[in-house]
Backbone as CSV, one residue per row, in Angstrom:
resi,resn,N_x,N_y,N_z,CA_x,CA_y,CA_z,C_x,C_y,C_z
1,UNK,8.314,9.360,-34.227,7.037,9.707,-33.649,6.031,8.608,-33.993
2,UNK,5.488,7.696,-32.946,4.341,7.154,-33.431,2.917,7.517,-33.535
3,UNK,2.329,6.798,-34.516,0.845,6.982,-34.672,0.036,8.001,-33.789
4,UNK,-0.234,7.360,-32.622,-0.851,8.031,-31.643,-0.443,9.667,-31.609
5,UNK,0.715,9.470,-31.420,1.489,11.068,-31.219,0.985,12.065,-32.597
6,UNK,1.192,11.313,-33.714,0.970,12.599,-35.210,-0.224,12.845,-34.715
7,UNK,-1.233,11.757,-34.747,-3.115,12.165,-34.477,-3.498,13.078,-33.530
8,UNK,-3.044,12.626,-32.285,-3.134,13.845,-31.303,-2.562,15.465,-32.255
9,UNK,-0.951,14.966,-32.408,-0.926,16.688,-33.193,-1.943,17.005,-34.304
10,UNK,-2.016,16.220,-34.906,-2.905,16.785,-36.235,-4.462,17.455,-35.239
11,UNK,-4.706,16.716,-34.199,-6.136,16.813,-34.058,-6.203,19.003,-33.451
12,UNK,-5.158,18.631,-32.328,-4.541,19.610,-31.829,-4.334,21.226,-32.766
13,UNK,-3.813,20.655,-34.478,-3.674,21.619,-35.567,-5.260,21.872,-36.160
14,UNK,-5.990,20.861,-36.261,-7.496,21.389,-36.516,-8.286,22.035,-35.424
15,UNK,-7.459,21.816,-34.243,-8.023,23.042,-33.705,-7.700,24.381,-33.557
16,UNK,-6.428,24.361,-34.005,-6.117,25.711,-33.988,-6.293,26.549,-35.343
17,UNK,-6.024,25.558,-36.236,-6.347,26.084,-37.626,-7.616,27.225,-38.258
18,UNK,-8.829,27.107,-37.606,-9.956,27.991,-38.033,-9.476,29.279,-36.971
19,UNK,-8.675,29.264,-36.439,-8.577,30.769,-35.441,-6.867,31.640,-36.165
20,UNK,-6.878,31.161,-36.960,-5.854,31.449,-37.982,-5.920,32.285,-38.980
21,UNK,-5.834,34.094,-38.878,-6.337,34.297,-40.062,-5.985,33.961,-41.255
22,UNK,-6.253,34.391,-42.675,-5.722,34.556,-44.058,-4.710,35.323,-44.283
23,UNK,-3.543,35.123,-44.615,-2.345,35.889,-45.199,-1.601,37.036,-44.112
24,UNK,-1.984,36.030,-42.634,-1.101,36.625,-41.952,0.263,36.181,-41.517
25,UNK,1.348,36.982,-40.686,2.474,36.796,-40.367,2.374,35.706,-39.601
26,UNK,2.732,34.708,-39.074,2.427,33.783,-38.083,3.915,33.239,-37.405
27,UNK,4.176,33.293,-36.301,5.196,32.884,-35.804,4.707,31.858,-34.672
28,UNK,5.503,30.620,-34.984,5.393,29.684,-33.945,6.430,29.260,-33.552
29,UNK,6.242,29.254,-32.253,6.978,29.122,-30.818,7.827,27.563,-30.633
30,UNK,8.561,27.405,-30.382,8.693,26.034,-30.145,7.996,24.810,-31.116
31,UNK,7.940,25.207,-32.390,7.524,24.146,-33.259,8.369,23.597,-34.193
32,UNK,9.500,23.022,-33.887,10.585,22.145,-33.812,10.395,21.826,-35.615
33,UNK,9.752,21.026,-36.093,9.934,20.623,-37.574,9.147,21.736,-38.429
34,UNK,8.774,22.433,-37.878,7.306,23.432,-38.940,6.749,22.949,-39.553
35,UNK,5.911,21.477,-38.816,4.919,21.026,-39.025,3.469,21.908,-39.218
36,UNK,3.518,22.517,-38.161,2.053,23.257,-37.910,2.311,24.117,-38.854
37,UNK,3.011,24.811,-39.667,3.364,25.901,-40.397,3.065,25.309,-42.144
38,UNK,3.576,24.226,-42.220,3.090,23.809,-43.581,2.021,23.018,-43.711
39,UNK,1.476,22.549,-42.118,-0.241,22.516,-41.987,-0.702,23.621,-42.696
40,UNK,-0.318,24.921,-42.511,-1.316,26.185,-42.308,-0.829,26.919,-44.230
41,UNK,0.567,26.698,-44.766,1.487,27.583,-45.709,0.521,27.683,-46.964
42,UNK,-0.750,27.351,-46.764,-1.367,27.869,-48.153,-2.212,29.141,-47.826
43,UNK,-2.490,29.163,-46.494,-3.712,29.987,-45.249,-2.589,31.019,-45.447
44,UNK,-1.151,31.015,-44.824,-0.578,32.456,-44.052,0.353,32.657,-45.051
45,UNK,0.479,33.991,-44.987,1.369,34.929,-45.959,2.713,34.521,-45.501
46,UNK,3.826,34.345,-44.576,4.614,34.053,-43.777,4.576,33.630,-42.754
47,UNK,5.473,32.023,-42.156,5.540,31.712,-41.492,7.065,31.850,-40.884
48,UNK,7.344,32.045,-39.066,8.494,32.021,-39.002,8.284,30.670,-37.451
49,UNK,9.295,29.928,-37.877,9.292,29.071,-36.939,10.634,29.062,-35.437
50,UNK,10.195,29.393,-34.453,11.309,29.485,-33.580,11.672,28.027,-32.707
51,UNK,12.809,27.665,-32.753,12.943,26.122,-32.078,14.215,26.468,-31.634
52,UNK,14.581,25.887,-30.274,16.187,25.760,-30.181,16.797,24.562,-31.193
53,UNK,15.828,23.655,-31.603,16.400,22.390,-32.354,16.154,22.332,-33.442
54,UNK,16.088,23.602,-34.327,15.699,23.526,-35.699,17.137,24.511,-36.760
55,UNK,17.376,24.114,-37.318,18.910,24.945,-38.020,17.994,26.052,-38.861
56,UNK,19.292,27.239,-39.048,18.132,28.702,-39.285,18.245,28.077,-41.052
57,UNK,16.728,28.157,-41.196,16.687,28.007,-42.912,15.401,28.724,-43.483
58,UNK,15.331,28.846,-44.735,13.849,29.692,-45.236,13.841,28.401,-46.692
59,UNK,12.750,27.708,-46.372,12.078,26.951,-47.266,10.328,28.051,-47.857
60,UNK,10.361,28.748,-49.165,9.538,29.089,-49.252,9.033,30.465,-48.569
61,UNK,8.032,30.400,-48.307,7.446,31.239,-46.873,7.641,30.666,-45.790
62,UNK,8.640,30.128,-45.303,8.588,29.392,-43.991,10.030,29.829,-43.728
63,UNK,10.402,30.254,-42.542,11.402,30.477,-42.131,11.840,30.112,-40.422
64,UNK,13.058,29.436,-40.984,13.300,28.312,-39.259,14.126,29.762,-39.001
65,UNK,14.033,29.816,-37.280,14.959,30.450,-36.222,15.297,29.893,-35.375
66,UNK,17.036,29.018,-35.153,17.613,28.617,-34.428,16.854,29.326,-33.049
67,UNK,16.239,29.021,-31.897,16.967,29.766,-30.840,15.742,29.647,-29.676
68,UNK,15.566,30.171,-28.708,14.732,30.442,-27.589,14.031,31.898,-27.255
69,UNK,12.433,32.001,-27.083,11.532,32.508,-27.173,11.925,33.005,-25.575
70,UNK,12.952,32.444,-24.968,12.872,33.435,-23.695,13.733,34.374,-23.459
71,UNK,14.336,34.445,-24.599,15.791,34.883,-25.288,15.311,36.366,-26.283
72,UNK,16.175,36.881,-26.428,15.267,38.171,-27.510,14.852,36.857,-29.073
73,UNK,13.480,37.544,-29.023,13.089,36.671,-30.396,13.955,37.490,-31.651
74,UNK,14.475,36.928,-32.486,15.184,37.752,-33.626,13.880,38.452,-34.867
75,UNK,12.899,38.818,-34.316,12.237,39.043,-35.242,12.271,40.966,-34.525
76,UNK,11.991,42.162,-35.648,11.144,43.286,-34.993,10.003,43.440,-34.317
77,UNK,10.203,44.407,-33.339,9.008,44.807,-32.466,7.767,45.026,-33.598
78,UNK,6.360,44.420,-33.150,5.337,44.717,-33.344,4.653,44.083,-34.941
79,UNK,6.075,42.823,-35.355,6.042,42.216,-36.573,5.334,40.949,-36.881
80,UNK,4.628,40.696,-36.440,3.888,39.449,-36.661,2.432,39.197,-36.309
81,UNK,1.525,38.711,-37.036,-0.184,38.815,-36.947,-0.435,38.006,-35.680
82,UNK,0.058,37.036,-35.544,-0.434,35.767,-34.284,0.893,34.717,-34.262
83,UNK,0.575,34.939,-33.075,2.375,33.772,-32.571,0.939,32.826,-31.711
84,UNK,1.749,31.056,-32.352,1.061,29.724,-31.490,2.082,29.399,-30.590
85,UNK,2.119,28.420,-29.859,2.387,27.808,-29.228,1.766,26.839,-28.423
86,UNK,2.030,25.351,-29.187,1.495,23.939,-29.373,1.865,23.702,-28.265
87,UNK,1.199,23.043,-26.953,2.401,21.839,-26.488,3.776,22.565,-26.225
88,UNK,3.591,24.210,-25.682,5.065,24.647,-25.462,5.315,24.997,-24.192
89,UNK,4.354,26.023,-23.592,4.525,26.535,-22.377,4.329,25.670,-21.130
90,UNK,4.474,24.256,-21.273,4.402,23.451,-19.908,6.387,22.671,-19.826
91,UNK,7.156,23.383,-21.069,8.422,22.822,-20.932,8.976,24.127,-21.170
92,UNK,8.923,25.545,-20.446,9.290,26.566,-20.451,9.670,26.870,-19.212
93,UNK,10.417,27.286,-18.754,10.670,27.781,-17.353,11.005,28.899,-16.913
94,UNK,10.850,29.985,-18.304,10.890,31.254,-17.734,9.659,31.376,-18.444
95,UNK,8.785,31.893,-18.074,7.276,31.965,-19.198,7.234,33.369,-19.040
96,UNK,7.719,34.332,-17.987,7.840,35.749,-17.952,8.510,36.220,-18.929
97,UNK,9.702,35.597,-19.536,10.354,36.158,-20.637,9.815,35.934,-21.729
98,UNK,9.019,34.322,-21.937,8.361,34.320,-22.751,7.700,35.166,-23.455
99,UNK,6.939,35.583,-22.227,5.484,36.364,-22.233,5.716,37.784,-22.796
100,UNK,6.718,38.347,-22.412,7.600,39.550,-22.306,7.779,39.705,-23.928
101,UNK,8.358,38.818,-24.505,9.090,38.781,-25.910,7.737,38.598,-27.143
102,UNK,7.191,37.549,-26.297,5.654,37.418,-27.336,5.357,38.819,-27.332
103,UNK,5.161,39.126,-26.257,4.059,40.659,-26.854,4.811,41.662,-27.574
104,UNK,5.830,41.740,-27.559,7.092,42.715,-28.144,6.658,42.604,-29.908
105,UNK,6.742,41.174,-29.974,6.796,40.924,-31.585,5.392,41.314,-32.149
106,UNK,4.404,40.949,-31.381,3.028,40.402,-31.516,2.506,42.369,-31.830
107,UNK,1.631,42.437,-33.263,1.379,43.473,-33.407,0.018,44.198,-32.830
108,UNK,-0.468,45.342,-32.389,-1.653,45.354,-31.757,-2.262,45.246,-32.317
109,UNK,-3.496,44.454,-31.456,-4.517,43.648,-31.808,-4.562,42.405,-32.536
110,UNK,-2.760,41.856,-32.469,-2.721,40.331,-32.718,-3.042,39.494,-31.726
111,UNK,-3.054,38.299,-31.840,-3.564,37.263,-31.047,-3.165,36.351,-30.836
112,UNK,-2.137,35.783,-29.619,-1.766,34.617,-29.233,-2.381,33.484,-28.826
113,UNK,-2.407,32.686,-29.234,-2.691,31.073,-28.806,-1.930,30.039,-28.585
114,UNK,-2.225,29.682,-27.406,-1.539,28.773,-26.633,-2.614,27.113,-26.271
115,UNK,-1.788,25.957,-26.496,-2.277,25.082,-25.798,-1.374,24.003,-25.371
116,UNK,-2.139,23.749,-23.617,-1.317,23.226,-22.697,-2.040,22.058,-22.202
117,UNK,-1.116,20.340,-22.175,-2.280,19.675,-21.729,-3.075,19.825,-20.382
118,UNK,-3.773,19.244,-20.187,-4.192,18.739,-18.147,-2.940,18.518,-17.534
119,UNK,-2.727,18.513,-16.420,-1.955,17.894,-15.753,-2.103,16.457,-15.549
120,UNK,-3.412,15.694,-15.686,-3.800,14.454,-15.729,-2.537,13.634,-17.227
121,UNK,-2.699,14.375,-18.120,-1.767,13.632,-19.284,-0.534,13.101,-18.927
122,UNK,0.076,13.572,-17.849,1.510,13.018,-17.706,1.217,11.546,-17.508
123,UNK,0.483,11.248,-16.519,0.167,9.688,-15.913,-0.068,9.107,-17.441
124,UNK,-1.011,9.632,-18.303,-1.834,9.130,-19.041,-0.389,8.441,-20.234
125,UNK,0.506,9.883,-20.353,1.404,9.338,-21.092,2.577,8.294,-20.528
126,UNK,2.681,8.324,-19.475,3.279,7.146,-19.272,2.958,5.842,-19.247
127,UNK,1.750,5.791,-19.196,1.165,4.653,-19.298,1.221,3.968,-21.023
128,UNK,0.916,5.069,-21.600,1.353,4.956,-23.097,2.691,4.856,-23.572
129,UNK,3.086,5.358,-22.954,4.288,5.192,-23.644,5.349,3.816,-22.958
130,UNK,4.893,3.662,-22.090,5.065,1.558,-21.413,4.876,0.727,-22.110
131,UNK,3.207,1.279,-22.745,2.852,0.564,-23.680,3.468,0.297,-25.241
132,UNK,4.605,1.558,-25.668,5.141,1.566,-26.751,4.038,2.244,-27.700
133,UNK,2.615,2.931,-27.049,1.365,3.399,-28.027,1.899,4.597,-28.685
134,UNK,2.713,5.422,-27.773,3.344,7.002,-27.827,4.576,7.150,-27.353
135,UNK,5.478,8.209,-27.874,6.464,8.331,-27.741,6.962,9.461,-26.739
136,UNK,5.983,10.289,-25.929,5.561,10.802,-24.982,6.741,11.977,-25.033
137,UNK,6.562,12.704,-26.252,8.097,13.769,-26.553,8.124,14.578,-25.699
138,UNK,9.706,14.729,-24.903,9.815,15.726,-23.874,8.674,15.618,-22.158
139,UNK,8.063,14.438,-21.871,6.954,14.618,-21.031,7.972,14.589,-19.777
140,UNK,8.513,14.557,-19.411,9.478,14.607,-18.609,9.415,16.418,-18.004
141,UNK,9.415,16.944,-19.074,9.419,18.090,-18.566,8.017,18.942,-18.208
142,UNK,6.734,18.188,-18.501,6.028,18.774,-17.968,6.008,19.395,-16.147
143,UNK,6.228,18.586,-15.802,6.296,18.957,-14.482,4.912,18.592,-13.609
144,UNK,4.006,18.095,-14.450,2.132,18.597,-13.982,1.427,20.179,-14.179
145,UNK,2.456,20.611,-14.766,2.155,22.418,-14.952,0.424,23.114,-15.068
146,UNK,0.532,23.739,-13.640,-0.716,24.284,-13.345,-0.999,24.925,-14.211
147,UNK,-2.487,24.539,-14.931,-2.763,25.743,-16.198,-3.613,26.805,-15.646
148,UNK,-3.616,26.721,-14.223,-4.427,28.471,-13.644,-2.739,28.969,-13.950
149,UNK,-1.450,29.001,-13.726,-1.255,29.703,-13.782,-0.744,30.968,-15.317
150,UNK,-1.357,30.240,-16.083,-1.326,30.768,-17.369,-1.400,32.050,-17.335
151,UNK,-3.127,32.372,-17.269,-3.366,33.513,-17.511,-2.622,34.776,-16.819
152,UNK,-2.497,34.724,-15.753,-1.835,35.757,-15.001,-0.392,35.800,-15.292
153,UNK,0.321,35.101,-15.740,1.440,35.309,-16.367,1.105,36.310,-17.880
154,UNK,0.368,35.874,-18.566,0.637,36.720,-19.949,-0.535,38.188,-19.650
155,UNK,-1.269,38.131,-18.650,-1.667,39.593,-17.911,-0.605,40.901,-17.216
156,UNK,0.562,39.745,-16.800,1.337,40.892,-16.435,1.822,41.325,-17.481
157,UNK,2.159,41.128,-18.399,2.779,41.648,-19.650,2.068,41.718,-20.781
158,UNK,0.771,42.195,-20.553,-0.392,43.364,-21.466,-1.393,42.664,-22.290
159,UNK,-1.122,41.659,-21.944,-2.240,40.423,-23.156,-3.948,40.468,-22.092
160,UNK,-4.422,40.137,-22.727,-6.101,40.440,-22.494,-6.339,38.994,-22.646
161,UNK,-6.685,37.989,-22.095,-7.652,36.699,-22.195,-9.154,36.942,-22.787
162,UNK,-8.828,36.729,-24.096,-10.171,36.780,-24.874,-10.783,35.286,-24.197
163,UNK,-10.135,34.010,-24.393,-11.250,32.594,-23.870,-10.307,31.520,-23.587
164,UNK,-10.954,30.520,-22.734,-10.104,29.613,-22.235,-11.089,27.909,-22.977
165,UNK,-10.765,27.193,-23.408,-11.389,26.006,-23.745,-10.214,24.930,-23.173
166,UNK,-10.976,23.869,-23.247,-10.575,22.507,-23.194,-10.970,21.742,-24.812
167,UNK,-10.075,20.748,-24.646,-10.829,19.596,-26.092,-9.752,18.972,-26.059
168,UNK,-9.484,17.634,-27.027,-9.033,16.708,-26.745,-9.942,15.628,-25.588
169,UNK,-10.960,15.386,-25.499,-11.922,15.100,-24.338,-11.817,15.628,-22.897
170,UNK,-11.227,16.742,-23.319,-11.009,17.826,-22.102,-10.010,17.441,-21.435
171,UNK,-8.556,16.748,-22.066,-7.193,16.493,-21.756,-6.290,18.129,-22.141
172,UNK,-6.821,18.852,-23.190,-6.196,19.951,-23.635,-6.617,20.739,-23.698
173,UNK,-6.074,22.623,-23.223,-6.476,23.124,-23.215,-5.923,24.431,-24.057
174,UNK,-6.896,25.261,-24.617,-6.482,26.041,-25.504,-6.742,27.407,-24.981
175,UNK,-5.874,28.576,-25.102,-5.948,29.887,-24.715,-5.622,30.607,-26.005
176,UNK,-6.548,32.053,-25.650,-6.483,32.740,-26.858,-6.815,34.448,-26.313
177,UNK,-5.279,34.867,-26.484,-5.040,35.869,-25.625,-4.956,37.187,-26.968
178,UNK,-4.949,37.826,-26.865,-4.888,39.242,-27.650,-4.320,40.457,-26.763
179,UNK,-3.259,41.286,-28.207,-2.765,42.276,-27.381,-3.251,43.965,-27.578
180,UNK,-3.939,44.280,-26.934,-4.254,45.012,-26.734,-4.319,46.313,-27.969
């Protein structure tokens, strides 16, 4: 991963970080090394990390889960304070199952957050990554993924859109959904 790429994530983790409570369950989605998780492992009581590319292990409070979020999540119904997802739902292609399984785990009145770039970033990263600036992980699979269609995906399956932001100079955008 070069330079460019950690900064963007780190910048990406300070933003999600203050919407994080204290000593809650936290499960993240597609976060491959549980980076964002030992960003956060002094903040949350348990972390569980779901990746298809991560081997199942428990370092600490941190616990890797081999596998896919569109797949039954291996965790119990209604077990976890707030599930993230960085940089996930634009390389997902069932986001209904997604959506489906998040809320299953997600306890009421937890709170999902999601952030997805612009569709403008794909160009942006190729250009960077020509350049050798970024390593442009997985951009291939963005697709240009419309972020209207976010919300109405995690509406059909009971989540409430508390707010929608941009940042990153309004390249990224952050959602912050709650279940009911």
């Amino acid at each position: 991963m070069k330079i460019l790429d950690r900064l963007l994530r780190i910048w990406r983790y300070r933003v999600v970080a203050p919407h994080i409570p204290r000593r809650c369950v936290l499960l993240d989605i597609g976060g491959h090394d549980g980076s964002f998780l030992y960003f956060l492992q002094e903040r949350i009581q348990s972390g569980f990390c779901l990746d298809p590319l991560c081997p199942n292990r428990t370092e600490g409070r941190i616990h890797f889960l081999r596998g896919s979020a569109c797949a039954r999540i291996p965790l119990p119904d209604a077990s976890v304070d707030v599930i993230t997802m960085l940089a996930v739902l634009e390389h997902v292609d069932d986001k209904d199952s997604l959506a489906a399984e998040a809320f299953r785990v997600l306890r009421k009145g937890g709170r999902l957050i999601a952030t997805v770039p612009h569709p403008a970033v794909d160009g942006i990263l190729k250009v960077l990554v020509g350049l050798r600036l970024a390593d442009g992980i997985s951009a291939e699979e963005h697709h240009r993924f419309d972020i209207r269609r976010i919300p109405p995906i995690f509406r059909r399956h009971g989540f409430a859109l508390e707010r929608h932001a941009r940042f990153q100079l309004g390249l990224n955008n952050i959602f912050f959904f709650q279940k009911p």
